[in-house]
Backbone as a printed PyTorch tensor [residue, N CA C, xyz], in Angstrom:
tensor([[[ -7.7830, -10.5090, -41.2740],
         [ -6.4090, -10.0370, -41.4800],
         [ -5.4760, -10.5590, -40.4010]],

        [[ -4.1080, -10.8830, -40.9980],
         [ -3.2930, -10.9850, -39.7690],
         [ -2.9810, -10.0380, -39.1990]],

        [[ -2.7300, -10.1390, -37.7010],
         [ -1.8380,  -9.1070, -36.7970],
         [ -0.4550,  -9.5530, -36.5700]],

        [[  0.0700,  -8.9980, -36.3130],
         [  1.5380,  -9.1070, -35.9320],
         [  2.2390,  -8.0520, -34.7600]],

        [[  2.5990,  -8.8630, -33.6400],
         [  3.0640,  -7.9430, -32.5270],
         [  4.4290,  -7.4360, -32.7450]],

        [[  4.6610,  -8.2690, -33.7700],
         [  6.8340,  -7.5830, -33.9450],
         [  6.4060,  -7.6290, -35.5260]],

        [[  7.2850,  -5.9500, -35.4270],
         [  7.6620,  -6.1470, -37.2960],
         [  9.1210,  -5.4120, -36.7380]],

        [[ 10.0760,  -5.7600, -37.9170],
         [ 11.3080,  -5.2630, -38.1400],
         [ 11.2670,  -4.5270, -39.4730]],

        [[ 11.9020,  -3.0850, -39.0670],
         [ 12.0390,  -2.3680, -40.3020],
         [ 13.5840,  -2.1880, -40.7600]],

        [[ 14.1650,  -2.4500, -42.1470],
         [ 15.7270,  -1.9580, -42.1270],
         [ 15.3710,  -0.5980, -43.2410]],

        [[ 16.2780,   0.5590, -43.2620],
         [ 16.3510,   1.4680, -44.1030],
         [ 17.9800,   1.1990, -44.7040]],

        [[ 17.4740,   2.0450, -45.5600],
         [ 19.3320,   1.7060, -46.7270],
         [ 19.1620,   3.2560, -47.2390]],

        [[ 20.2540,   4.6100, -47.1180],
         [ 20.3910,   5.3390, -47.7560],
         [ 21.7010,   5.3780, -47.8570]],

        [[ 21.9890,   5.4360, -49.8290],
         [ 23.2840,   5.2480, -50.3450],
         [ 23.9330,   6.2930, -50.5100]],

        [[ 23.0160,   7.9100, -50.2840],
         [ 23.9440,   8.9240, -50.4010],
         [ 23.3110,   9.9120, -48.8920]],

        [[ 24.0480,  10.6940, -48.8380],
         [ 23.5960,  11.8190, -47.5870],
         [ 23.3970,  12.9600, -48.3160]],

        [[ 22.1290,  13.6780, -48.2250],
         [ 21.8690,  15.1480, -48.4430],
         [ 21.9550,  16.4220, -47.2290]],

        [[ 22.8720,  17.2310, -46.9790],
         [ 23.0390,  17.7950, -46.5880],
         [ 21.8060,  18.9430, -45.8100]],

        [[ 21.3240,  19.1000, -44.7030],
         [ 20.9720,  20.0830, -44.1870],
         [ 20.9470,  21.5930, -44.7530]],

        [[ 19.8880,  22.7130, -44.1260],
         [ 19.5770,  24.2330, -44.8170],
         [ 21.0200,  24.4400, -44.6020]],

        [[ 21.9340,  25.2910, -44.7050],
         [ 22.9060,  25.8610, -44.5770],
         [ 22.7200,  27.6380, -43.9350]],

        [[ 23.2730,  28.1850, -43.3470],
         [ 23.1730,  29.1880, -42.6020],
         [ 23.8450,  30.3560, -43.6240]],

        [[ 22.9730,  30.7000, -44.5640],
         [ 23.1750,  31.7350, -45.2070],
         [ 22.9520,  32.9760, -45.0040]],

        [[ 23.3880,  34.0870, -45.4500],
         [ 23.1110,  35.8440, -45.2750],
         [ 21.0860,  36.1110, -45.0690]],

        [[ 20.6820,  36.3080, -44.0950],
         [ 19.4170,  36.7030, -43.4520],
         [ 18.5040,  35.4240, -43.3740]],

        [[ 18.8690,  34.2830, -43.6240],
         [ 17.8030,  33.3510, -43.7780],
         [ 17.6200,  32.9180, -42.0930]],

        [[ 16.6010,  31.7180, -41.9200],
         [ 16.4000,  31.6350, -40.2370],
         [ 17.8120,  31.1090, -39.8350]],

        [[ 18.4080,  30.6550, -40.1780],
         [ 19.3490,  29.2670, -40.0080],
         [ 20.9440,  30.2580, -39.4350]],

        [[ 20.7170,  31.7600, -40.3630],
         [ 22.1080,  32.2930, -40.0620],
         [ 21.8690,  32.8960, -38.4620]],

        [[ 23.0060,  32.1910, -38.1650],
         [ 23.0860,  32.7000, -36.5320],
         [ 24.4870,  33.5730, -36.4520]],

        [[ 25.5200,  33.3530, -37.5290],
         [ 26.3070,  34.0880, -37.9670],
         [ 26.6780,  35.9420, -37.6300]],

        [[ 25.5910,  36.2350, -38.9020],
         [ 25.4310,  37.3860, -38.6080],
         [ 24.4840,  38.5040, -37.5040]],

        [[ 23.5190,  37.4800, -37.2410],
         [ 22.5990,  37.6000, -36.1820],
         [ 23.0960,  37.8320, -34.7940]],

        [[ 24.4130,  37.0760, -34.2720],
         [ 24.5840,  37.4770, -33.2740],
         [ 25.8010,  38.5240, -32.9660]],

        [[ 25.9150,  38.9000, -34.4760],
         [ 26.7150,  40.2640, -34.2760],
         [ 28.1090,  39.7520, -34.6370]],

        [[ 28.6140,  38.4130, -34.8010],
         [ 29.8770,  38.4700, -35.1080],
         [ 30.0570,  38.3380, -36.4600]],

        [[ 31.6540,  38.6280, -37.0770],
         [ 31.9200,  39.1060, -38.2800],
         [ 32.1270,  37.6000, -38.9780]],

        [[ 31.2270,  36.8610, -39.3140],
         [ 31.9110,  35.4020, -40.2830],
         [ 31.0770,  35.4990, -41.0860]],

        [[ 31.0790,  34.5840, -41.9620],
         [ 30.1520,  34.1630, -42.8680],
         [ 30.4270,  32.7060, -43.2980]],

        [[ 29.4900,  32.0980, -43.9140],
         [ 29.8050,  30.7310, -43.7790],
         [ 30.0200,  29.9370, -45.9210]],

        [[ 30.6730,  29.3210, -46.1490],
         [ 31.2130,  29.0710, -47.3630],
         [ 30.6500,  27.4430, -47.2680]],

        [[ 29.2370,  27.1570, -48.2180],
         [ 29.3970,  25.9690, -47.5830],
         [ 29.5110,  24.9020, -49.2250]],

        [[ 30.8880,  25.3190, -49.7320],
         [ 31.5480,  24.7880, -50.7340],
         [ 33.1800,  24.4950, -50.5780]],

        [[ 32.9840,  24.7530, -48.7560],
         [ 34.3930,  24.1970, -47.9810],
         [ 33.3910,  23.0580, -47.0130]],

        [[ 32.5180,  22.4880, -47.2720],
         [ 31.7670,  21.4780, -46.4140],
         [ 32.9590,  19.9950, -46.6480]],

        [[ 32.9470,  19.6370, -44.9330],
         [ 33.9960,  18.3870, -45.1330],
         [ 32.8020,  17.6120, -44.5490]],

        [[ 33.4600,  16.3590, -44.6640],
         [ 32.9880,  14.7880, -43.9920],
         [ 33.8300,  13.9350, -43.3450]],

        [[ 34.0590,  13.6520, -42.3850],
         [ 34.4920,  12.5750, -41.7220],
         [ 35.0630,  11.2410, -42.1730]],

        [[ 34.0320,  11.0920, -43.1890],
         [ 34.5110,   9.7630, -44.2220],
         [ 34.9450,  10.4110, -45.2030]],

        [[ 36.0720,   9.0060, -46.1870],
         [ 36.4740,   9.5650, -47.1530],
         [ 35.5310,   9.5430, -48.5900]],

        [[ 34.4560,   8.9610, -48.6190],
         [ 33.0340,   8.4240, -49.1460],
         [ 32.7920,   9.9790, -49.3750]],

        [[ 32.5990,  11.0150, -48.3570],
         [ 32.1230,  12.3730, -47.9820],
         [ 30.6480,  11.8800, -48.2190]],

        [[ 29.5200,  12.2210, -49.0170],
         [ 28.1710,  12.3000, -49.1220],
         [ 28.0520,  11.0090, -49.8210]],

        [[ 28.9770,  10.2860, -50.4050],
         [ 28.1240,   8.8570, -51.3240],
         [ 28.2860,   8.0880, -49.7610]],

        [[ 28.7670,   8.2720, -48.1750],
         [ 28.7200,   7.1030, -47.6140],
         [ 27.2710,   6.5940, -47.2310]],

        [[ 27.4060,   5.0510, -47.3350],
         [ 26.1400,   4.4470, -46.9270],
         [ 25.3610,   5.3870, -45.6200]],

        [[ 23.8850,   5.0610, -45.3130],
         [ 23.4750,   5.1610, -44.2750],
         [ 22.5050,   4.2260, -43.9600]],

        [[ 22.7840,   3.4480, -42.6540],
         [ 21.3160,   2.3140, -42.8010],
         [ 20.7230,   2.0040, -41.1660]],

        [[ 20.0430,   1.9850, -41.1310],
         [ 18.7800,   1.7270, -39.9910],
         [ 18.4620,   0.6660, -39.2270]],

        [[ 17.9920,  -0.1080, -38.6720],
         [ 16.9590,  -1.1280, -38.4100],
         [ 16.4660,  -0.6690, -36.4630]],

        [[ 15.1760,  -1.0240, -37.1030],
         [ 13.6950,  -0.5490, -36.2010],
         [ 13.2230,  -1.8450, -36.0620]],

        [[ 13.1630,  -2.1630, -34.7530],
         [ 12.4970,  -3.4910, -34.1410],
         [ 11.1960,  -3.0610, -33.2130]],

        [[ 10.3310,  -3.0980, -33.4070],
         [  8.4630,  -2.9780, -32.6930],
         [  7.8930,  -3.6950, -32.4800]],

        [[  7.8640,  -3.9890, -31.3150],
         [  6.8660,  -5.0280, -30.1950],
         [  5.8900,  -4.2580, -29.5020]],

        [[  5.2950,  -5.6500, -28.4540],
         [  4.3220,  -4.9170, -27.1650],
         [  5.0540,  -5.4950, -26.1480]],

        [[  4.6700,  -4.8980, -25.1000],
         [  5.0670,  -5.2690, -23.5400],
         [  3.9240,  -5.8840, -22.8570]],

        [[  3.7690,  -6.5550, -22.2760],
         [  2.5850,  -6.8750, -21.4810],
         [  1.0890,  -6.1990, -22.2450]],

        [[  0.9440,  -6.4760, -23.6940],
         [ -0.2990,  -6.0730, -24.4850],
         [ -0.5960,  -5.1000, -23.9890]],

        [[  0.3330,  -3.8480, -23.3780],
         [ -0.4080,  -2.7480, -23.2640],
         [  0.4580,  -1.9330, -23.7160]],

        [[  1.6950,  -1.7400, -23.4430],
         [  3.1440,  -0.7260, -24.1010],
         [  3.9240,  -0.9270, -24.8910]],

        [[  3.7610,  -0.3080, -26.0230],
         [  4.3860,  -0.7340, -27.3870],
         [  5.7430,   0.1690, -27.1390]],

        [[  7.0180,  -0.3720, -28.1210],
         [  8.1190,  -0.1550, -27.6080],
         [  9.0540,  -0.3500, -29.0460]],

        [[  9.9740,   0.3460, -29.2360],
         [ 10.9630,   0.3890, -30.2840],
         [ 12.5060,   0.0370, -29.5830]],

        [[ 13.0960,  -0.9020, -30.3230],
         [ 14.4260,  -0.4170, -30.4420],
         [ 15.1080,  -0.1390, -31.8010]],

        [[ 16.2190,   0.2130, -31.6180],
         [ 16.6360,   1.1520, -32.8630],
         [ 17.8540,   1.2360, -32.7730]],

        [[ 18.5840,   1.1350, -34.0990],
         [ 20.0990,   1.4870, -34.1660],
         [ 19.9770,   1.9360, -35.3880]],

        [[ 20.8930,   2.9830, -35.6020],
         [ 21.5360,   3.5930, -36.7860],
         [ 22.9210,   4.0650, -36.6940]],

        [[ 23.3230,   4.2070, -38.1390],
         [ 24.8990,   4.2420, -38.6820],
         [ 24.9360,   5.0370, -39.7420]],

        [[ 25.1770,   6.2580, -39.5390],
         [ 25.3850,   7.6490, -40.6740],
         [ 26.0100,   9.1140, -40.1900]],

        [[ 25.7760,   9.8450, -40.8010],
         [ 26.1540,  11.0820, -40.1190],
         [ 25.0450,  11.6270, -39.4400]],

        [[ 25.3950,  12.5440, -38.7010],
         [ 24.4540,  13.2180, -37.7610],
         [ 24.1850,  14.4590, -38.5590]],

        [[ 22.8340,  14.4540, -38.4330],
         [ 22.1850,  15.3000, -39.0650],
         [ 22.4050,  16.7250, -38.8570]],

        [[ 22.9360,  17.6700, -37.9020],
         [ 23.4190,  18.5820, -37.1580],
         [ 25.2000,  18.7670, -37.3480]],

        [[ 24.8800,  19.6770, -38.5450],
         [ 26.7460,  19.3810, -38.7750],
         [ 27.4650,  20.5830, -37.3010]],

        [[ 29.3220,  20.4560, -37.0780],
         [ 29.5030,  20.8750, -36.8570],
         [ 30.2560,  22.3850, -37.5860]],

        [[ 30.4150,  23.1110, -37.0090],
         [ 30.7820,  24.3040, -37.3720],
         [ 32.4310,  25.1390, -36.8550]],

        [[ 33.0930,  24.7670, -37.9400],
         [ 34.7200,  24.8720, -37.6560],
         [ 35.3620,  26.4190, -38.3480]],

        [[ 35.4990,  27.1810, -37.7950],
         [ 36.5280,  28.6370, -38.7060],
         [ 37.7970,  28.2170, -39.5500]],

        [[ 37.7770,  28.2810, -40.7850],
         [ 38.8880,  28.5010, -41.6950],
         [ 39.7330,  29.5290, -41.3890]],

        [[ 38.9530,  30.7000, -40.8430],
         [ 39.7270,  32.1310, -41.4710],
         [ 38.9760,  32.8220, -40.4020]],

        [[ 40.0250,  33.3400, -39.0500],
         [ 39.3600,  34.5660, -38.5990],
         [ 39.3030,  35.9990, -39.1800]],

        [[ 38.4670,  36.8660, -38.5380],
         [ 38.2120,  38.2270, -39.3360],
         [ 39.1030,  38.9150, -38.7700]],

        [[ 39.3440,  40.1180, -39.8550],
         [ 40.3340,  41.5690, -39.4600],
         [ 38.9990,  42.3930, -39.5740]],

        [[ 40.0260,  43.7610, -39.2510],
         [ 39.1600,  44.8450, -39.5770],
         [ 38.3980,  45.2180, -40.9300]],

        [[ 38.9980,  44.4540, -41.4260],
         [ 38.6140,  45.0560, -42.9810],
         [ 37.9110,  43.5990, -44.0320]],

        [[ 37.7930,  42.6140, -42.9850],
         [ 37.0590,  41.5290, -43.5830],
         [ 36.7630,  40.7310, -42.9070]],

        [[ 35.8280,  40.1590, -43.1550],
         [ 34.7650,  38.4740, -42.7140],
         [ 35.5130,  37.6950, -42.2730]],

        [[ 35.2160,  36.5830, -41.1100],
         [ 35.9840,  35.2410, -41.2220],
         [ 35.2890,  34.2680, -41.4940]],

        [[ 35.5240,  33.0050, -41.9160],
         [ 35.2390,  32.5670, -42.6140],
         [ 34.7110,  30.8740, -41.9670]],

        [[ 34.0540,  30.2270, -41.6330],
         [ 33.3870,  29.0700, -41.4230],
         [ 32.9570,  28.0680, -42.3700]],

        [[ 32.6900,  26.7930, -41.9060],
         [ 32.5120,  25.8770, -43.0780],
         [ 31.5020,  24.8290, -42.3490]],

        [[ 31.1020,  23.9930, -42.8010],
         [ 30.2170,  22.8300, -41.7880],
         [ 31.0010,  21.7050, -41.9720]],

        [[ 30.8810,  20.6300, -40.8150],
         [ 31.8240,  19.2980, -41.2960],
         [ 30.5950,  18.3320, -40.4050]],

        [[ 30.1360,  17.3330, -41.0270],
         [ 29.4890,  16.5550, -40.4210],
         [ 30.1560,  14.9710, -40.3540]],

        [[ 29.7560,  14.7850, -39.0680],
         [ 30.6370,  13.2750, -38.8930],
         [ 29.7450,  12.1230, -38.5430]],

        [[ 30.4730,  11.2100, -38.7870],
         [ 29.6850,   9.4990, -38.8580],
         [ 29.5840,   9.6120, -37.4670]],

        [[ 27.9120,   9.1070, -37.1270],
         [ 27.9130,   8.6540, -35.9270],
         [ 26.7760,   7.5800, -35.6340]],

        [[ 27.1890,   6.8830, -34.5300],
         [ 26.0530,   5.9290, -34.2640],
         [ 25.0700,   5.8740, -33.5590]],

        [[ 24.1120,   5.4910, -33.4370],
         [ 23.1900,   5.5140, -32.4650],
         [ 22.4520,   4.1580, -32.0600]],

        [[ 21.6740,   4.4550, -31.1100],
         [ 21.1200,   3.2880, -30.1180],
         [ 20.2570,   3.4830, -28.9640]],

        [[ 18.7220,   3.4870, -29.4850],
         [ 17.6800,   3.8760, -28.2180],
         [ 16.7170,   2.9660, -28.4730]],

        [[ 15.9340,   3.6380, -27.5950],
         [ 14.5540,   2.5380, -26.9400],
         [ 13.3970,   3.9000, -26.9780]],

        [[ 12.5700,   3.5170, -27.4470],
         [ 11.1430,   4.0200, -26.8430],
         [  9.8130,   3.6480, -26.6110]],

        [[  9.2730,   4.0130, -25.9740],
         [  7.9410,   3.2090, -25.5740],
         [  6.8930,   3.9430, -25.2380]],

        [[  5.4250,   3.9980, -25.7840],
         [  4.5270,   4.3570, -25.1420],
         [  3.1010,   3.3560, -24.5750]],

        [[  2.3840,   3.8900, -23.6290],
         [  1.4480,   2.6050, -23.5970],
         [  0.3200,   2.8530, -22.3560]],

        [[ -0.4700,   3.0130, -21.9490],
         [ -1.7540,   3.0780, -21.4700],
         [ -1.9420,   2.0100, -19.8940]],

        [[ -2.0320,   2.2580, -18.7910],
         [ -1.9250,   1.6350, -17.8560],
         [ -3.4520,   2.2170, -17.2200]],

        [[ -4.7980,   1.7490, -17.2760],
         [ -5.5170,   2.4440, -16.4760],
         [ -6.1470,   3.6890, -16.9950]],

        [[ -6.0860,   4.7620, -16.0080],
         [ -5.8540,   6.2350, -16.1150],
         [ -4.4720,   6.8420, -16.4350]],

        [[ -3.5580,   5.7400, -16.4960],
         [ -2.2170,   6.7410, -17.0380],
         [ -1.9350,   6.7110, -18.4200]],

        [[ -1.0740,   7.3130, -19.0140],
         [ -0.4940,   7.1580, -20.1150],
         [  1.2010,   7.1710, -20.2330]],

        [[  1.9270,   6.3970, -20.1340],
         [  3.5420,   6.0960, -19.9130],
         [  4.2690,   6.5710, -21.0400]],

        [[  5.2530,   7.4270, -21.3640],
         [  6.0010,   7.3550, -22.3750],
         [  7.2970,   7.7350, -22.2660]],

        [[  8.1850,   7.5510, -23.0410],
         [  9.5030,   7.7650, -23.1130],
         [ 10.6230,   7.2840, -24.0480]],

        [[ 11.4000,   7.8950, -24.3920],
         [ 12.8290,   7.7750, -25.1290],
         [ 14.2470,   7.8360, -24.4240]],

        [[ 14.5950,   6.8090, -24.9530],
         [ 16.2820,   6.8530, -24.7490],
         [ 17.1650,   6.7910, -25.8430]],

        [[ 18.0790,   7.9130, -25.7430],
         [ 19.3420,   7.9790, -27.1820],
         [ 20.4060,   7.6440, -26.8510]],

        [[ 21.4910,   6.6890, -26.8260],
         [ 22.9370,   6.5040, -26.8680],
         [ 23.4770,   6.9240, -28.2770]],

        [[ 24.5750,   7.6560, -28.2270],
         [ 24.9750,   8.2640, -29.2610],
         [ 26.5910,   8.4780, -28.9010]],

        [[ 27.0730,   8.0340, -29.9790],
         [ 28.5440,   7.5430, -30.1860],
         [ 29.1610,   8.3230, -31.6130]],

        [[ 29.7990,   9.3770, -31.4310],
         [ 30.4120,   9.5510, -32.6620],
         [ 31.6270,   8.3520, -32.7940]],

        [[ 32.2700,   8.0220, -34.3650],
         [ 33.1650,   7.0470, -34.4050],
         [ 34.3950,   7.4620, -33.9960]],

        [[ 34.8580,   9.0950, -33.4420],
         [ 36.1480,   9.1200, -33.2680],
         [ 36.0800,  10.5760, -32.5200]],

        [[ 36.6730,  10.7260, -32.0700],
         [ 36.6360,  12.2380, -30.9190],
         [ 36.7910,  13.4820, -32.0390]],

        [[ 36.0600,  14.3990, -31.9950],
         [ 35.5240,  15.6110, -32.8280],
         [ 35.8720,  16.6980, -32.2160]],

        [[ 36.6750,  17.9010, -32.7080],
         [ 36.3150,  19.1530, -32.5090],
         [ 34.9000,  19.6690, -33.0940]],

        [[ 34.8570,  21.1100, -32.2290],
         [ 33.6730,  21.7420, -33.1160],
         [ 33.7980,  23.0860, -32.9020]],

        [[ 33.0900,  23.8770, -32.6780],
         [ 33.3440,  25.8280, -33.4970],
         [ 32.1500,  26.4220, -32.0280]],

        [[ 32.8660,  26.6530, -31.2750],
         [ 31.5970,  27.2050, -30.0620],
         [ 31.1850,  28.4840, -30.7920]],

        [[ 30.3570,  28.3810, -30.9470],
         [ 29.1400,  30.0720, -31.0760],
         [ 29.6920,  31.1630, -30.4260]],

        [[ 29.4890,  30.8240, -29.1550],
         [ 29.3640,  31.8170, -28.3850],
         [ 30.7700,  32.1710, -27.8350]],

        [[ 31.6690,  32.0000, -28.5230],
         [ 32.4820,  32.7610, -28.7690],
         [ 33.3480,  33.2100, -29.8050]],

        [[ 32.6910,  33.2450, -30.7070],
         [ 32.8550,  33.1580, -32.1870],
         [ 33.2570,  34.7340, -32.4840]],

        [[ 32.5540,  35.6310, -31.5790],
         [ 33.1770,  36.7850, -31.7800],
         [ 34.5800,  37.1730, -31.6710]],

        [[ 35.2840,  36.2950, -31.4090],
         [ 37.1150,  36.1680, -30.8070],
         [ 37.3940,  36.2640, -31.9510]],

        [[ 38.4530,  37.0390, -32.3030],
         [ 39.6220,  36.6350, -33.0670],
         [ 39.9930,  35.4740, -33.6450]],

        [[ 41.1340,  34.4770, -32.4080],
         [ 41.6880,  33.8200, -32.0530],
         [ 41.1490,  32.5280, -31.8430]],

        [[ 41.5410,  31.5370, -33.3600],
         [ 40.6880,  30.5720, -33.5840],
         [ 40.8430,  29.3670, -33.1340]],

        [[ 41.5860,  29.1700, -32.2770],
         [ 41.7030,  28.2340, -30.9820],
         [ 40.8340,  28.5810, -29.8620]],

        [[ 40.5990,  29.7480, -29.7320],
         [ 40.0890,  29.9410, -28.4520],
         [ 38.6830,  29.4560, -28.4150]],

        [[ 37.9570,  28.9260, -29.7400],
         [ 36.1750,  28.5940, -29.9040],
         [ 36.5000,  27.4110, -30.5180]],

        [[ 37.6270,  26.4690, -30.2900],
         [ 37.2680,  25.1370, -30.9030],
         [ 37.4390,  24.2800, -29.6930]],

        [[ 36.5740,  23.3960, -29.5220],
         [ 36.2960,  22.3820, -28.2370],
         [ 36.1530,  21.4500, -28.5060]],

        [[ 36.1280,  20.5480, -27.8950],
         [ 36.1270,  18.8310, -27.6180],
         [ 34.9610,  18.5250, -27.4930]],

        [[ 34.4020,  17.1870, -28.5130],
         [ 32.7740,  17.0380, -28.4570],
         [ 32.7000,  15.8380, -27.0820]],

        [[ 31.9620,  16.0280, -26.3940],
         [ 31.5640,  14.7680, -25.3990],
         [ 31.1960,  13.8940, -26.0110]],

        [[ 32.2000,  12.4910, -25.5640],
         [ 31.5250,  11.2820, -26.6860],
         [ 32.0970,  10.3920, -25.8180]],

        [[ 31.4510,   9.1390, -25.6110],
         [ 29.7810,   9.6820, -26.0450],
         [ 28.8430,   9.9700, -25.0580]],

        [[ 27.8120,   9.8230, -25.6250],
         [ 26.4280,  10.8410, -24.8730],
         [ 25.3310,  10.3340, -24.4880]],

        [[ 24.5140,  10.5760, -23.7290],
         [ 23.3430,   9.8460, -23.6420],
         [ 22.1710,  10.8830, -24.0390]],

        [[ 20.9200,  11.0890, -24.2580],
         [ 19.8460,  11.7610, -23.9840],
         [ 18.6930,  11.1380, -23.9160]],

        [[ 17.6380,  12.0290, -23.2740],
         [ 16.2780,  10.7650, -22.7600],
         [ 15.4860,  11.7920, -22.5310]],

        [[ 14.1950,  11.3850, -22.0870],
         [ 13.1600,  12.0700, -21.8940],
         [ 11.6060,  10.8670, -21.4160]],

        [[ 11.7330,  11.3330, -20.6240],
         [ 10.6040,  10.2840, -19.7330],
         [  9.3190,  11.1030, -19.5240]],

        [[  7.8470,  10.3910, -19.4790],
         [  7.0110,  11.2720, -19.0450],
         [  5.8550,  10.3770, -18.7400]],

        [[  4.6040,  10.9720, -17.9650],
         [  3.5520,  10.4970, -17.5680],
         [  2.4960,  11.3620, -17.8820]],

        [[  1.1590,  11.0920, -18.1670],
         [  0.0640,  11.5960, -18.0440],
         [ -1.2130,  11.1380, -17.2760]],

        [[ -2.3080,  11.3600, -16.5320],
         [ -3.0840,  11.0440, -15.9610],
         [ -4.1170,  11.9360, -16.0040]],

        [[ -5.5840,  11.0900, -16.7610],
         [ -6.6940,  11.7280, -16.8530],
         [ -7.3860,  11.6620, -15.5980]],

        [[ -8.2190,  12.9300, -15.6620],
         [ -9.3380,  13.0330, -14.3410],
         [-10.7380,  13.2360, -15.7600]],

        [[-11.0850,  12.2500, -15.4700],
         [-12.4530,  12.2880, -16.2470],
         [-13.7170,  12.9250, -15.7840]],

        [[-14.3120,  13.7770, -15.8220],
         [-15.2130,  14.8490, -15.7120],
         [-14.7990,  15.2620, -14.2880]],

        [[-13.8490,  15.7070, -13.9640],
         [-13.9010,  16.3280, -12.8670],
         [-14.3900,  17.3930, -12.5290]],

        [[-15.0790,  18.3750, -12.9940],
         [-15.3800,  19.6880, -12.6290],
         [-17.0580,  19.5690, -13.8770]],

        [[-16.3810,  19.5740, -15.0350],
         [-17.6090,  20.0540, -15.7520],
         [-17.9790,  18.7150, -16.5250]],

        [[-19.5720,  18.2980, -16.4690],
         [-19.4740,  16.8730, -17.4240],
         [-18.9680,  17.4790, -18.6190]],

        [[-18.5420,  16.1500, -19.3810],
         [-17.9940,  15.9640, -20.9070],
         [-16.4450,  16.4010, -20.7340]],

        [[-15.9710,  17.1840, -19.9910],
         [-14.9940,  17.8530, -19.4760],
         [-13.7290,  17.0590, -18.8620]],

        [[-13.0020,  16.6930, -19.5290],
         [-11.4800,  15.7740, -18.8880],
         [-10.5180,  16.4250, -18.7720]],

        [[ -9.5430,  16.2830, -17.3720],
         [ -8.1530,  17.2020, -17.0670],
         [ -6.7770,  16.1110, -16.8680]],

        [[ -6.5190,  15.9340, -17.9000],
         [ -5.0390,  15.6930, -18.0800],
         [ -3.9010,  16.7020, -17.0570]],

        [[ -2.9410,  15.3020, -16.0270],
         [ -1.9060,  16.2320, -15.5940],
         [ -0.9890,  15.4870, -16.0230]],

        [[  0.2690,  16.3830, -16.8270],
         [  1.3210,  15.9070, -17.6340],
         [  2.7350,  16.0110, -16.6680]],

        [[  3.9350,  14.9700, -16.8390],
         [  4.7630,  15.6340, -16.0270],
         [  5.8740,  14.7950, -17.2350]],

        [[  6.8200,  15.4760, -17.4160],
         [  8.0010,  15.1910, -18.1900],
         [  9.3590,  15.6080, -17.3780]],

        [[ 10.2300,  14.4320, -17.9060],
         [ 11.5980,  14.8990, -17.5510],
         [ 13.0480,  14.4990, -18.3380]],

        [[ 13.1980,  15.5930, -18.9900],
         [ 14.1100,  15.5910, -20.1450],
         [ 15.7400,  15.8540, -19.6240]],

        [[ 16.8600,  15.2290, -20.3180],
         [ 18.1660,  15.8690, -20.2570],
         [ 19.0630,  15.1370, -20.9130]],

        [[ 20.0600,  15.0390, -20.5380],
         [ 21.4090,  14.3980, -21.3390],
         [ 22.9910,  15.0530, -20.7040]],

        [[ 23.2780,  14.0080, -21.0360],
         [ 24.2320,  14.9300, -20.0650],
         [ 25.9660,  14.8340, -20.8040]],

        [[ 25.7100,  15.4960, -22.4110],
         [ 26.0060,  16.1450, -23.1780],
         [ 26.6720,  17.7270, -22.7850]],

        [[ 28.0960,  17.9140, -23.5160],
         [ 28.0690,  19.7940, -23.2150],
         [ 27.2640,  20.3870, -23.5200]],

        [[ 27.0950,  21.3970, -23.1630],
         [ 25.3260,  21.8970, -23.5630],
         [ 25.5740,  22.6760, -24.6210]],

        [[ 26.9970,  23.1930, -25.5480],
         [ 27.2800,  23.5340, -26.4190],
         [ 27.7140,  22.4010, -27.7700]],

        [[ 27.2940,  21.1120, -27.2570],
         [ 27.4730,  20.1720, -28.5980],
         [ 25.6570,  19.9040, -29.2490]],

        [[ 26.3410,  20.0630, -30.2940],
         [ 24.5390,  19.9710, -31.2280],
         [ 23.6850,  18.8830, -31.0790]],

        [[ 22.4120,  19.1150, -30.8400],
         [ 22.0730,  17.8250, -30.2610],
         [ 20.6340,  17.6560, -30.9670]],

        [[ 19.7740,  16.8150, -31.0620],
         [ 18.7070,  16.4820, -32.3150],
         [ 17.5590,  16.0240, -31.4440]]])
């Protein structure tokens, strides 16, 4: 059989299907769960594009090795982000609900990852660049209990980075034969508002 150290993958999706929606008791409603009065209508769902759900979405995945030991991706994509945001139509009175909607927007992306075997170690890690196409409000949670529907709409950080690096290292029978102790060390962040949705 042949091998091949690089393959290129492209994806093509011509429509977008929408995410669970945060309905009355299901896991997803955080709504009513955290005590404030909204509910969410998600037959006021917007899009960013004027396409709304027929816009394209497409991919390409490039996979190599590094020095025949650390295999490695790069990657770009162009669609909406899977994590819609969450905007109030209608704050609540005393005597009724306010009202929320989801709006998900085109965004791009651009990372690297790699894992790969050195020895006794094991190397791995991801990197995300992430670019929405145009500066976004969004619906803070955690203060959703307000009234006053300026006071929970914010500015998305754009753009963003996120990553996550890590190492492992076996001790092969150290204590008991047959017996191997893996020590793991990871280090994750982004430096994203920590109130913009992140995947």
């Amino acid at each position: 059989p042949i091998e091949l150290d690089h393959t290129l993958n492209l994806y093509y999706i011509p429509t977008f299907q929408s995410g669970p929606s945060p309905r009355e008791n299901n896991r997803y409603d955080f709504l009513s769960t955290s005590g404030t009065k909204y509910q969410y209508l998600p037959e006021r769902m917007t899009y960013s594009d004027s396409l709304k759900e027929n816009r394209y979405q497409f991919a390409i995945k490039w996979n190599s090795i590094f020095l025949d030991e650390i295999d490695y991706s790069l990657l770009y994509f162009n669609g909406y982000e899977r994590l819609p945001f969450y905007f109030p139509v209608k704050a609540p009175t005393e005597v009724s609900k306010g009202v929320v909607t989801a709006h998900y927007e085109a965004i791009e992306k651009i990372g690297l990852n790699f894992v790969g075997e050195l020895d006794s170690w094991l190397i791995k890690g991801e990197v995300l660049g992430n670019r929405f196409q145009r500066d976004v409000l969004y619906f803070d949670q955690g203060l959703a209990a307000q009234g006053d529907l300026n006071s929970f709409v914010r500015k998305a950080f754009n753009p963003w980075l996120g990553y996550t690096v890590g190492a492992e290292y076996t001790l092969y029978e150290p204590i008991v034969e047959g017996q191997d102790l893996g020590l793991i060390l990871e280090v994750i962040g982004h430096n994203a508002d920590e109130d913009v949705p992140l995947f």
